[in-house]
DOLODREN-226854 format. One record per residue (C-alpha): residue number from 1; x, y, z; residue in three letters. Coordinates in nm, 3 decimals. Example, Ala and Ser with C-alpha at 12.3 -4.5 7.8 and 13.67 -1.06 7.14 Angstrom:
2
  seq       px       py       pz  type
    1    1.230   -0.450    0.780   ALA
    2    1.367   -0.106    0.714   SER
***
This chain:
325
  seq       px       py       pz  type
    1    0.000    0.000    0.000   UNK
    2    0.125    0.345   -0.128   UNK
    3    0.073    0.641    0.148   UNK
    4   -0.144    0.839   -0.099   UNK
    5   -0.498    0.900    0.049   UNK
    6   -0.819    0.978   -0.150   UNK
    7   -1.146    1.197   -0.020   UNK
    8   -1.474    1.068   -0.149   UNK
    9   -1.712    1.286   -0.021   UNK
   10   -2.013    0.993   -0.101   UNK
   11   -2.066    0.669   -0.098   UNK
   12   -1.999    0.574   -0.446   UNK
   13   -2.025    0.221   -0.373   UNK
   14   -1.832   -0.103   -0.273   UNK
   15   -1.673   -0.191   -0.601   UNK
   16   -1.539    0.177   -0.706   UNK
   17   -1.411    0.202   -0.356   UNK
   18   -1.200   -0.074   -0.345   UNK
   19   -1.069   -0.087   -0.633   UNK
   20   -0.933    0.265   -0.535   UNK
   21   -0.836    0.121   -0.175   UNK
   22   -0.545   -0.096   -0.424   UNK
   23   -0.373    0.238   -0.486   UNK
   24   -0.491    0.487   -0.180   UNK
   25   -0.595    0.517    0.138   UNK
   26   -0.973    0.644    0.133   UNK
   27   -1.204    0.847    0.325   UNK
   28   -1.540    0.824    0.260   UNK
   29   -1.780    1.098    0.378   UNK
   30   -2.070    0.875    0.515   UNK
   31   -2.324    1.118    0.652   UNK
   32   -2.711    1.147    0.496   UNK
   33   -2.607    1.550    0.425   UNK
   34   -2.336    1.588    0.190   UNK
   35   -2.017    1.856    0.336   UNK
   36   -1.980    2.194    0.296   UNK
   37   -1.740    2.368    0.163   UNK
   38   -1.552    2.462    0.508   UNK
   39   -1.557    2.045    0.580   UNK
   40   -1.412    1.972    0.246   UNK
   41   -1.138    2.229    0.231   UNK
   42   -1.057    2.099    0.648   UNK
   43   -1.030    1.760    0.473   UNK
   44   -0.822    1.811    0.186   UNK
   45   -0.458    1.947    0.380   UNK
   46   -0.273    1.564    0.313   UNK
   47   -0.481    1.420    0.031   UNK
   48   -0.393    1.330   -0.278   UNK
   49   -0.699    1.279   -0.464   UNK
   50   -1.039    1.415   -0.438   UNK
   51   -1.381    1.231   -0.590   UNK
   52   -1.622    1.500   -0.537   UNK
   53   -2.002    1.521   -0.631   UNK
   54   -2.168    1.789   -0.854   UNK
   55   -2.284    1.999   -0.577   UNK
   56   -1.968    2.007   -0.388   UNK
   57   -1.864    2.359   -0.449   UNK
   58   -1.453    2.296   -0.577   UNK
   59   -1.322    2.641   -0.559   UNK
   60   -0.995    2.813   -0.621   UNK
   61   -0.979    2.837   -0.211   UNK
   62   -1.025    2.457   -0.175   UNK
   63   -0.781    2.379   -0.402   UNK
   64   -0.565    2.597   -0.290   UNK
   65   -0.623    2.421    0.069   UNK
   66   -0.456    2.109   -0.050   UNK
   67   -0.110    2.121   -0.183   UNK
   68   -0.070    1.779   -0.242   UNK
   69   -0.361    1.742   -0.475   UNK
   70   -0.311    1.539   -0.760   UNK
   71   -0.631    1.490   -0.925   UNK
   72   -0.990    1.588   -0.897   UNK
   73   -1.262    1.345   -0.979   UNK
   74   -1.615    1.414   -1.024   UNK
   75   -1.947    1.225   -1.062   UNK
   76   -2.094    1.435   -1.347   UNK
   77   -2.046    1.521   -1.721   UNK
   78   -2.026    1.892   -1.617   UNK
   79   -1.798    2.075   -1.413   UNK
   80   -1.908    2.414   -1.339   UNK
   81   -1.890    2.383   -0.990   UNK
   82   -1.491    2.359   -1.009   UNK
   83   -1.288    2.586   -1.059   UNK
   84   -1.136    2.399   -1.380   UNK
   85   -0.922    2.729   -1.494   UNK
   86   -0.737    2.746   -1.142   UNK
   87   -0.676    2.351   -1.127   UNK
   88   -0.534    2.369   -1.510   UNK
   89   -0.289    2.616   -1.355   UNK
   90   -0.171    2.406   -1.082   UNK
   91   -0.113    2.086   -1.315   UNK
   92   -0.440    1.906   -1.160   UNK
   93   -0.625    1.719   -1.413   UNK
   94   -1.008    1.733   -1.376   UNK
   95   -1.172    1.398   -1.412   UNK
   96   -1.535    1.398   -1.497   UNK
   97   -1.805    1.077   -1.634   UNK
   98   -1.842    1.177   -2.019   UNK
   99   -2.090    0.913   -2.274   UNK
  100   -2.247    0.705   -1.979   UNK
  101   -2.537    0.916   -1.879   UNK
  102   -2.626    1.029   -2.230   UNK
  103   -2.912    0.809   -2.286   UNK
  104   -3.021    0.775   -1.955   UNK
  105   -3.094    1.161   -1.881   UNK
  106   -3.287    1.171   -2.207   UNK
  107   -3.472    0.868   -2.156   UNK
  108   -3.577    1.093   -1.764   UNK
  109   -3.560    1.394   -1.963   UNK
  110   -3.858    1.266   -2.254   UNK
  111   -4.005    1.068   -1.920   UNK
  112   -4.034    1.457   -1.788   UNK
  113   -4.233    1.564   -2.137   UNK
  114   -4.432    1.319   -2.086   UNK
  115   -4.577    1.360   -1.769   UNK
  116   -4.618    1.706   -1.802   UNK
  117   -4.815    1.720   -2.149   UNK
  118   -5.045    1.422   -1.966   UNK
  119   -5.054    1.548   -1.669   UNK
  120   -4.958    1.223   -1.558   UNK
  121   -4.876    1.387   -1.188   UNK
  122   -5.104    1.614   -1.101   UNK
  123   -5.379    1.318   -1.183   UNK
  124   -5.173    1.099   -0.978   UNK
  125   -5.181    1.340   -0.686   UNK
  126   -5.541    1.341   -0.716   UNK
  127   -5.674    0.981   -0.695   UNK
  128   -5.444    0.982   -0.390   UNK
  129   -5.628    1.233   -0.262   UNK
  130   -5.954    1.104   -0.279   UNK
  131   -6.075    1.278   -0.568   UNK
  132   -6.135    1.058   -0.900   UNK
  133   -6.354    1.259   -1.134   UNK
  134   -6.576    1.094   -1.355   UNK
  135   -6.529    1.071   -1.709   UNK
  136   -6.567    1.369   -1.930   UNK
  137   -6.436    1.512   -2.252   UNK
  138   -6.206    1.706   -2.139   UNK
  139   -6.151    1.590   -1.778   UNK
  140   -5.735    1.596   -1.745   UNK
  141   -5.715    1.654   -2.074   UNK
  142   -5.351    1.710   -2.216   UNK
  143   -5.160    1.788   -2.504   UNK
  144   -5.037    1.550   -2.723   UNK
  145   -4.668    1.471   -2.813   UNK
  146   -4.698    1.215   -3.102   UNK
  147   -4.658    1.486   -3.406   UNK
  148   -4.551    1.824   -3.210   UNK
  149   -4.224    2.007   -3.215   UNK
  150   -3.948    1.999   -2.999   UNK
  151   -3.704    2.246   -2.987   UNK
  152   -3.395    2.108   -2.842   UNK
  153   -3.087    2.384   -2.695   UNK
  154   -2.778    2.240   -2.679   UNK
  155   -2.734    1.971   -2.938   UNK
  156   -2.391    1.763   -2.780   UNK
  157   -2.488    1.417   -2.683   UNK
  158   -2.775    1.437   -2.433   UNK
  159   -2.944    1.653   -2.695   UNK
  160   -2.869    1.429   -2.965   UNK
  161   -3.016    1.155   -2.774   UNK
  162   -3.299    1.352   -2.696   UNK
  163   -3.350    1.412   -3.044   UNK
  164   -3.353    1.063   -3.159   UNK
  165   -3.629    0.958   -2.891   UNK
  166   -3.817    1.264   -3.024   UNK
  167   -3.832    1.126   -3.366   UNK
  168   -3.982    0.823   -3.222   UNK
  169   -4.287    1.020   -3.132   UNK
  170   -4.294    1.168   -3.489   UNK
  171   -4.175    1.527   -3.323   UNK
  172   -4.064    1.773   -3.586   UNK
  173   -3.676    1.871   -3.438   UNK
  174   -3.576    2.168   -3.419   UNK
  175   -3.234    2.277   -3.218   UNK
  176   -2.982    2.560   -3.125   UNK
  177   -2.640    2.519   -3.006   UNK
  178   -2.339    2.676   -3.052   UNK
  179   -2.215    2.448   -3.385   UNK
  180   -2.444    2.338   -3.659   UNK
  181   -2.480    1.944   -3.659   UNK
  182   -2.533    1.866   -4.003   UNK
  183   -2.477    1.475   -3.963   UNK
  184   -2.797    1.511   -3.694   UNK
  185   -2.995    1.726   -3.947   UNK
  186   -2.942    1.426   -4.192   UNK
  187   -3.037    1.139   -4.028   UNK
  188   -3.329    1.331   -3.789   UNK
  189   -3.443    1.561   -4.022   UNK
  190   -3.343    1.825   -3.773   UNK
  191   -3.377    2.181   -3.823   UNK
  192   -3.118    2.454   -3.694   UNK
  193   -3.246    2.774   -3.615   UNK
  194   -3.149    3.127   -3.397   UNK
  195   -3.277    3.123   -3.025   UNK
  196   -3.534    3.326   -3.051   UNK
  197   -3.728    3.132   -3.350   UNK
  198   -3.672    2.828   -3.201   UNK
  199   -3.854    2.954   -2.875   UNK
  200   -4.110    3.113   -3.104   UNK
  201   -4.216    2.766   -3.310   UNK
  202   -4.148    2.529   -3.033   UNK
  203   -4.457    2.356   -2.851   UNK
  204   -4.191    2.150   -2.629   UNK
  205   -3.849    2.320   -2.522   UNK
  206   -3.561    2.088   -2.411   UNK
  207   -3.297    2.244   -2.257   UNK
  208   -2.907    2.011   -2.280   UNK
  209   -2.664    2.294   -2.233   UNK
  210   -2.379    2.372   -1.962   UNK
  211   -2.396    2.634   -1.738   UNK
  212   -2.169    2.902   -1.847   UNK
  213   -2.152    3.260   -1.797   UNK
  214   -2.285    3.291   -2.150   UNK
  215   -2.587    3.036   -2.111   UNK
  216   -2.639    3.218   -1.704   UNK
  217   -3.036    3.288   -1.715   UNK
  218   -3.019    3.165   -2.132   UNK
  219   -3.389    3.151   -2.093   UNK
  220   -3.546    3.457   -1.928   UNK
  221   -3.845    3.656   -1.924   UNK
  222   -3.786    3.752   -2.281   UNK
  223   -3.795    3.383   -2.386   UNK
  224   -4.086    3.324   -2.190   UNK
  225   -4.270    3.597   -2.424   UNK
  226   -4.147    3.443   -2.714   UNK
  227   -4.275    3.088   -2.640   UNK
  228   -4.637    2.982   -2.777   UNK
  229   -4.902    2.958   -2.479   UNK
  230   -4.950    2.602   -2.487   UNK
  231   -4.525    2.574   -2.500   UNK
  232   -4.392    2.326   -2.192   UNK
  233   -4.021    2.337   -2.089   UNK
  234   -3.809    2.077   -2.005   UNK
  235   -3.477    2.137   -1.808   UNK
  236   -3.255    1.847   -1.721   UNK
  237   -2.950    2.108   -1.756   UNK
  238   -2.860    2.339   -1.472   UNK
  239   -3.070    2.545   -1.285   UNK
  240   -2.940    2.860   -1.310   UNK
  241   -2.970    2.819   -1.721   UNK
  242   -3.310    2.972   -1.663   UNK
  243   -3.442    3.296   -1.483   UNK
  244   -3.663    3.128   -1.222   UNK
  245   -3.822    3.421   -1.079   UNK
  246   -3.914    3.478   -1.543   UNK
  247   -4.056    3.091   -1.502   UNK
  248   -4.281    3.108   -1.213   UNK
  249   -4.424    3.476   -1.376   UNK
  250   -4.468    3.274   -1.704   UNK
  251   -4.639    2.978   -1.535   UNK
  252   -4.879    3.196   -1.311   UNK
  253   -4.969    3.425   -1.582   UNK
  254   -5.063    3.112   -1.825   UNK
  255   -4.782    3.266   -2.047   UNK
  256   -4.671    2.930   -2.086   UNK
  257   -4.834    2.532   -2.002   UNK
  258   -4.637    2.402   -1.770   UNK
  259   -4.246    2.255   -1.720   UNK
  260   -4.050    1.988   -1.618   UNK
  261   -3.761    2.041   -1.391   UNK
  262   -3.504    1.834   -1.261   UNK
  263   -3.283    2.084   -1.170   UNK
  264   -3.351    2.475   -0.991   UNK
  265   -3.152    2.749   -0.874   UNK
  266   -3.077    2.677   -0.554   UNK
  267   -3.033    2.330   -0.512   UNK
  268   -3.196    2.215   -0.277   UNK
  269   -3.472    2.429   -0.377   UNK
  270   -3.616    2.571   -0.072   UNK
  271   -3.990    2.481    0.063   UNK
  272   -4.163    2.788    0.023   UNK
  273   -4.037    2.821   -0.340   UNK
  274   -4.368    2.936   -0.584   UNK
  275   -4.289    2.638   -0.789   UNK
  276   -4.384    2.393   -0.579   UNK
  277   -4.700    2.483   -0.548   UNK
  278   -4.844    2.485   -0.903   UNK
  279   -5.012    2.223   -1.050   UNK
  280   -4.864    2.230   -1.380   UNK
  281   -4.499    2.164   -1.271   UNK
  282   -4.368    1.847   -1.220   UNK
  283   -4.003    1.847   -0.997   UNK
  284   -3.729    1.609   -0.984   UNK
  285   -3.426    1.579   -0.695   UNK
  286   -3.176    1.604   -1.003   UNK
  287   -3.234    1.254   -1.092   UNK
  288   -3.137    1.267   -1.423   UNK
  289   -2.870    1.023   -1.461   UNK
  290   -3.024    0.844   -1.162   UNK
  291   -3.010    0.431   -1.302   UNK
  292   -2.824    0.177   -1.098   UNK
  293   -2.645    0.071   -1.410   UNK
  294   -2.601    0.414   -1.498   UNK
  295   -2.457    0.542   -1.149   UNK
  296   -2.253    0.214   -1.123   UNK
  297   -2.079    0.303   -1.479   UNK
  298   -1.984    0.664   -1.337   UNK
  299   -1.853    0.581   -1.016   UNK
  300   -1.591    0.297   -1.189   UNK
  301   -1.512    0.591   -1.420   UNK
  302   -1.423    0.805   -1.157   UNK
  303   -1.213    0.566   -0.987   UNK
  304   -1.079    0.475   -1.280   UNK
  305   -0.938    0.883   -1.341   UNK
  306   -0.810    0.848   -0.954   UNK
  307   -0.636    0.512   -1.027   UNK
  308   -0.475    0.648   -1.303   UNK
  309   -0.344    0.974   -1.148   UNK
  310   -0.191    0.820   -0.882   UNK
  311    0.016    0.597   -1.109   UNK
  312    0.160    0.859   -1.291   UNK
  313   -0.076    0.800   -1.595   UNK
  314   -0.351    1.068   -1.785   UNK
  315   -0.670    0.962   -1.659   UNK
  316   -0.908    0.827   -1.931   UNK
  317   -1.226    1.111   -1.862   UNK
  318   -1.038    1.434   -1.847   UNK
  319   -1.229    1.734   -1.844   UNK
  320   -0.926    1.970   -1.873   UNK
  321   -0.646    1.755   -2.109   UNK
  322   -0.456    2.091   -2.203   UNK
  323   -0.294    2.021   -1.850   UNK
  324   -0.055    1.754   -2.014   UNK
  325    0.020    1.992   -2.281   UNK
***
């Protein structure tokens, strides 16, 4: 056993843990509530490697907090809450869980759609509460997905799979992100338009992008006048990619159907939050990539980066590779 020691700061399971455990030590933050930032950056002074979560916030301070740091692992595709910029200047290469989750945050993402067109929840909620309506025309009445458009921002692979379980319903795909995908326009008969006309023509928005200080609040109360009135968005992205205090105006006001969220701004969001309290929202823990399989995958990935780092190699899922320039 080497003296190099790893902080995990969840249980990532049995089977990525030890197979870490051949290379490092490992601490493994056990508690229901994941740390904070103060408990992190307390941990870090003699570790080596850190496997850190999404919403651990991995800031220029923390890093700076542990000098022997050799790599930085992290349970997600995106890595906004590091700072990747400061750990590319101290030689740290930033691990991350590219591919895996692709098809299984589009297959929650679609599962979102779908129970907000049908109203599949808010129906739910109700025969649990005692109140089954009799039949009528247009008792829980929807809208229907089979033959609608979707307009998909930020075509990379979550949107592309998105896409392709769109055209499965017969959806007519339309998408925005920053480079044209002609290979997708082929094959999907996908359509690439400007922001704005995409928000305009869409009856289902999608949104796939990171969080960046150019996609910060991306949709906002002037998207929300743009959209049709019988328009439902979908975010499986980041919170913060939309203007919340724009979405519950938009929702209250009928200026828009209804959403699917499995992400806000905060995370947690907090109790008292407007959202939670309409009828036409459905709201996710940030589930997205939530399968066993799926989960399983990301964790060996992870230790996998760690592994690697610690024997001198480039870790497979870099996030930052211009460090071993």
């Amino acid at each position: 056993m080497t003296n190099y020691r790893t902080l995990i700061t969840r249980d990532i399971g049995e089977k990525a843990i030890a197979s870490i455990q051949k290379i490092s030590e490992v601490d493994v933050w056990l508690e229901s509530t994941p740390p904070s930032a103060e408990q992190i950056k307390q941990s870090l002074k003699d570790v080596d490697a850190l496997v850190c979560m999404l919403t651990d916030p991995i800031s220029r301070e923390i890093i700076e907090s542990a000098p022997k740091l050799k790599v930085i692992s992290q349970m997600a595709v995106g890595t906004d809450n590091i700072d990747v910029a400061f750990a590319t200047q101290k030689k740290i290469p930033v691990g991350h869980t590219p591919d895996v989750l692709s098809n299984t945050t589009a297959d929650f993402a679609f599962a979102l759609l779908l129970a907000v067109a049908r109203r599949v929840v808010e129906s739910h909620n109700a025969v649990h509460q005692g109140n089954w309506q009799p039949w009528g025309p247009y008792v829980w009445s929807g809208h229907d997905v089979t033959g609608s458009t979707i307009g998909i921002i930020g075509m990379g692979r979550i949107g592309q799979a998105m896409a392709r379980r769109a055209a499965g319903f017969d959806m007519k795909i339309l998408y925005h992100s920053r480079t044209r995908k002609p290979e997708i326009e082929n094959k999907l008969d996908a359509e690439f338009l400007s922001l704005d006309a995409l928000l305009e023509r869409s009856d289902f928005i999608s949104l796939h992008t990171f969080l960046s200080e150019d996609t910060h609040h991306l949709i906002n109360k002037k998207s929300f006048q743009l959209m049709k009135e019988n328009a439902i968005l979908i975010n499986t992205a980041r919170g913060a990619v939309v203007d919340q205090k724009a979405l519950i105006d938009a929702l209250q006001s009928g200026k828009i159907a209804g959403a699917g969220l499995d992400v806000s701004d905060p995370e947690p969001i907090h109790p008292t939050d407007p959202l939670l309290n309409l009828p036409n929202v459905v709201i996710t823990p940030h589930i997205g990539s939530a399968s066993i399989q799926t989960r399983k995958r990301m964790a060996m990935m992870m230790a996998e980066n760690v592994t690697a780092a610690l024997s001198g190699k480039e870790i497979p899922y870099c996030a930052n590779p211009q460090v071993y320039s």
